[in-house]
C-alpha positions as CSV (number, residue, x, y, z in Angstrom):
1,X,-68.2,-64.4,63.7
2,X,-70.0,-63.2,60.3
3,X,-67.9,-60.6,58.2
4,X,-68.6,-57.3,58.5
5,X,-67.5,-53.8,57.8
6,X,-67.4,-50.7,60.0
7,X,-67.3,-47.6,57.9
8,X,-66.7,-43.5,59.1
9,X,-67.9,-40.8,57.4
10,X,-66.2,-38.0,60.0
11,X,-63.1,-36.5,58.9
12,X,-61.4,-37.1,62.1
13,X,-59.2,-40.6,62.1
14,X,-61.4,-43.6,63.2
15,X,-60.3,-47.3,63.5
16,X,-62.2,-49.8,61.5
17,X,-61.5,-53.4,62.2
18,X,-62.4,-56.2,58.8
19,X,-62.9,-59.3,60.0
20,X,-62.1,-61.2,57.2
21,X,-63.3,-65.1,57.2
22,X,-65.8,-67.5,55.8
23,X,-69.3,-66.7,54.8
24,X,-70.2,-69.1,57.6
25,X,-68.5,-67.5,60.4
26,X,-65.4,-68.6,62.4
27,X,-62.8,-65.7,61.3
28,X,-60.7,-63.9,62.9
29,X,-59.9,-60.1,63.0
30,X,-56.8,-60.0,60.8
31,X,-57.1,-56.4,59.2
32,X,-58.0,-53.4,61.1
33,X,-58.4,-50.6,58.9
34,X,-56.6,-47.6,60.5
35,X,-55.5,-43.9,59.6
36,X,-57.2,-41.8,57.0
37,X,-55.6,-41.8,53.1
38,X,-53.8,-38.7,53.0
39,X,-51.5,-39.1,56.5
40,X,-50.6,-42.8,55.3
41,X,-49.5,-41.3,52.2
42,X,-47.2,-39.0,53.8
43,X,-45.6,-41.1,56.3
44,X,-45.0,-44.0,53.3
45,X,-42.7,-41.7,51.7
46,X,-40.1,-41.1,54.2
47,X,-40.2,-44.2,56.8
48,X,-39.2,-47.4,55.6
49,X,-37.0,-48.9,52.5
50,X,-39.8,-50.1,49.9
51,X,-38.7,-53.9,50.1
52,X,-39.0,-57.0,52.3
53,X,-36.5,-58.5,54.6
54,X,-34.1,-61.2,53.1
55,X,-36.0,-65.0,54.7
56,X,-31.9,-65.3,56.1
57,X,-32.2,-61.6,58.0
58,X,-36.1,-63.1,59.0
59,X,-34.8,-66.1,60.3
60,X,-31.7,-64.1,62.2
61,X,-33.8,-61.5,63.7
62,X,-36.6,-63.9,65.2
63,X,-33.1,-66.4,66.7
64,X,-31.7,-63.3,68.1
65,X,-35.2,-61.8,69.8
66,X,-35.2,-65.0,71.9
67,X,-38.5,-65.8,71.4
68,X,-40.5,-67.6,73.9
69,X,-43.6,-69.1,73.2
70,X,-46.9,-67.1,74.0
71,X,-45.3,-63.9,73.7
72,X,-46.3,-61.1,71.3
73,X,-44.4,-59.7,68.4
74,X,-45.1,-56.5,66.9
75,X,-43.6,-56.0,63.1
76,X,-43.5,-52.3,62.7
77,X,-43.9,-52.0,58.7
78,X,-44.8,-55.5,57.8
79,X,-45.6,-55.8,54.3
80,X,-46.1,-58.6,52.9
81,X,-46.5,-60.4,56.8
82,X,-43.1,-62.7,56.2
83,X,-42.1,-61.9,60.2
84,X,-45.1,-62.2,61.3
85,X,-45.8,-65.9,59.9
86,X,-42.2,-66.9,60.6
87,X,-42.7,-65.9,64.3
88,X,-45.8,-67.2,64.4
89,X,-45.2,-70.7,63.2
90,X,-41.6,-71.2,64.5
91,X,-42.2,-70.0,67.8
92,X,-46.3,-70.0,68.3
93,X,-45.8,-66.6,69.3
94,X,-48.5,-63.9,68.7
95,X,-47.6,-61.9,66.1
96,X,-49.2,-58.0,65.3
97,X,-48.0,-56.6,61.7
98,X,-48.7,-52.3,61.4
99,X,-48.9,-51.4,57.6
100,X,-49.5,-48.2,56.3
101,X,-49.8,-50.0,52.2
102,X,-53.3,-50.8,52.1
103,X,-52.2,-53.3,49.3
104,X,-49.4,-54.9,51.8
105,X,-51.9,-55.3,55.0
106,X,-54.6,-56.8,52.7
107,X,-51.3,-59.2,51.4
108,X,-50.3,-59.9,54.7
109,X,-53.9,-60.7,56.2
110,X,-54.4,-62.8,53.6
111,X,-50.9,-64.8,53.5
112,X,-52.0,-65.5,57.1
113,X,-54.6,-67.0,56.6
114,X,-53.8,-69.1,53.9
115,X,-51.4,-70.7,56.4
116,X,-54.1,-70.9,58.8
117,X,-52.6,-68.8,61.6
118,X,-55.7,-66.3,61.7
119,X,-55.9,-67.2,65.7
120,X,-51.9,-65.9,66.3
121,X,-51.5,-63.1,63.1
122,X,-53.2,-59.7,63.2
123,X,-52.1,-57.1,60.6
124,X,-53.3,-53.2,61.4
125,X,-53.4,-51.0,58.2
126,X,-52.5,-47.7,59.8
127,X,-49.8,-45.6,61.4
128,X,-47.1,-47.5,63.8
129,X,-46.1,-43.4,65.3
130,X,-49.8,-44.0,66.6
131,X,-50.3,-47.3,67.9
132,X,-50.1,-48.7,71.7
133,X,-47.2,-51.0,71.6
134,X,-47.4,-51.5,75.9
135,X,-48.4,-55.5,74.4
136,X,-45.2,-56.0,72.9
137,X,-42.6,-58.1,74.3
138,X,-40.4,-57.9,71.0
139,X,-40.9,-55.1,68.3
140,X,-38.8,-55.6,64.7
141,X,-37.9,-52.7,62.2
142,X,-36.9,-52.7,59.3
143,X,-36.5,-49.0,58.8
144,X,-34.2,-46.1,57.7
145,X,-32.2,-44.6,60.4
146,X,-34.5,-41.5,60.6
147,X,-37.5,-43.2,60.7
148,X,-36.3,-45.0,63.9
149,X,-35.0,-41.8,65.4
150,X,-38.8,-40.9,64.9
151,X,-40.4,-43.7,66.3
152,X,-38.1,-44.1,69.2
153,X,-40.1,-41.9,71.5
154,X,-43.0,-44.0,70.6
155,X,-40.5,-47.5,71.7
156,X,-39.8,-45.7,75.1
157,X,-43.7,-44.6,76.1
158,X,-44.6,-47.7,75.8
159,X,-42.2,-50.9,75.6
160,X,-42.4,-52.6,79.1
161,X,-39.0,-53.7,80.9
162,X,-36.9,-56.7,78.9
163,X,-38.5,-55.6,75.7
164,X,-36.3,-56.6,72.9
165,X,-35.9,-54.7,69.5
166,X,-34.7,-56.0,66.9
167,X,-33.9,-53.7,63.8
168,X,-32.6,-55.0,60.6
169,X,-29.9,-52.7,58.5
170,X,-30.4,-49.5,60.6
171,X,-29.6,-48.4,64.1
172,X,-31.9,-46.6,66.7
173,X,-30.1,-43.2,67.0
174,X,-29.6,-42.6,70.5
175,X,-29.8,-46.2,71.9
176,X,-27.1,-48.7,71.9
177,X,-27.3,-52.3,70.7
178,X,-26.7,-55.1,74.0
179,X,-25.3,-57.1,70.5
180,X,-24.8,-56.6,66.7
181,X,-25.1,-60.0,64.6
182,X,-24.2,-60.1,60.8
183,X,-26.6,-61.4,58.2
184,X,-26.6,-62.0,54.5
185,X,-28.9,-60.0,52.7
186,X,-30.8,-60.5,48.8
187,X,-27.4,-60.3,46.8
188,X,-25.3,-62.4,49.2
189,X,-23.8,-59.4,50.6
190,X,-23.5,-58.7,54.5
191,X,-26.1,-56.8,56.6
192,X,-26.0,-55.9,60.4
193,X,-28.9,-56.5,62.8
194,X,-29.4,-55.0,66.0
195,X,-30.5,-56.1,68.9
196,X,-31.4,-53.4,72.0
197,X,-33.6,-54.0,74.9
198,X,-35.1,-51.7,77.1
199,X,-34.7,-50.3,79.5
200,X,-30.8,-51.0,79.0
201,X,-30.4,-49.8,75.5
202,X,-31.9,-46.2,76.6
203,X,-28.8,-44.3,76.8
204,X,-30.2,-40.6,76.1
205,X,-32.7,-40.4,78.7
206,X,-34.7,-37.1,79.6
């Protein structure tokens, strides 16, 4: 599949999809090129701590999401694609990473394909409140309380039955964890992950 670029000159949000790759053909479509500039900008100020998950908290959250082969995992804020290439290669899981950092999608394309999981990894440079998650059969966050409060009504339209959720330092207001599991974090101090799964975690319904 040759490289090319799709490009939108409306002001009205398009989707662009890079397939990045070898001159000669045979890539993959790792970057999709999502909202316009000025709503990513927005959104990257209030959603989600500016820093990666600990490789300790990686390793829990993936263990605890009971990963099964063939499934899909969507990262929701995946940076530099660490989840997303642990899941990937552990589990030989598909893995979907939604970034609104152009400079963090680009990373985490790119780290994936280093490691030569282009056919498993896709990373979407664009707005997770946005995206159709119905594919998902585990979703990870690593984002502040609010932001999960937020994106919650996003989790229930579209998360299918036995979903698992797995959210690393914050809880999702209004659900309640099936399990909490303590992790070490950077400085050797202790974190909490939580694990809900839907539709049983849904405790405020309409």
């Amino acid at each position: 599949m040759r490289l090319f670029r799709l490009s939108a000159f409306s002001a009205a949000a398009s989707l662009l999809i890079l397939f990045l790759g070898t001159p000669a053909a045979q890539a993959q479509d790792l970057w999709a090129w999502g909202q316009q500039k000025d709503s990513l900008d927005i959104f990257k100020k209030q959603l989600a701590p500016s820093v990666g998950t600990p490789e300790r908290a990686v390793e829990k959250m993936l263990e605890v999401a009971n990963l099964k082969r063939g499934e899909t995992l969507y990262d929701l804020g995946c940076m530099d694609g660490r989840i997303l290439i642990a899941a990937a290669k552990n589990y030989q899981v598909n893995a979907v990473g939604i970034e609104l950092s152009e400079y963090y999608a680009k990373k985490a394309a790119e780290k994936a394909k280093h490691e030569g999981l282009q056919d498993r990894i896709k990373v979407i440079h664009g707005d997770f409140m946005k995206t159709d998650l119905s594919a998902a059969n585990v979703v990870t966050l690593y984002l502040a309380t609010a932001a999960n409060e937020t994106v919650r009504p996003n989790l229930e339209k579209y998360l299918k039955p036995n979903t698992r959720v797995v959210s690393y330092d914050y809880p999702i207001p209004g659900w309640k964890a099936i399990e909490t599991f303590d992790t070490e974090g950077h400085l050797g101090d202790t974190h909490v992950i939580y694990l809900y799964q839907v539709p049983a975690s849904i405790v405020n319904r309409k």
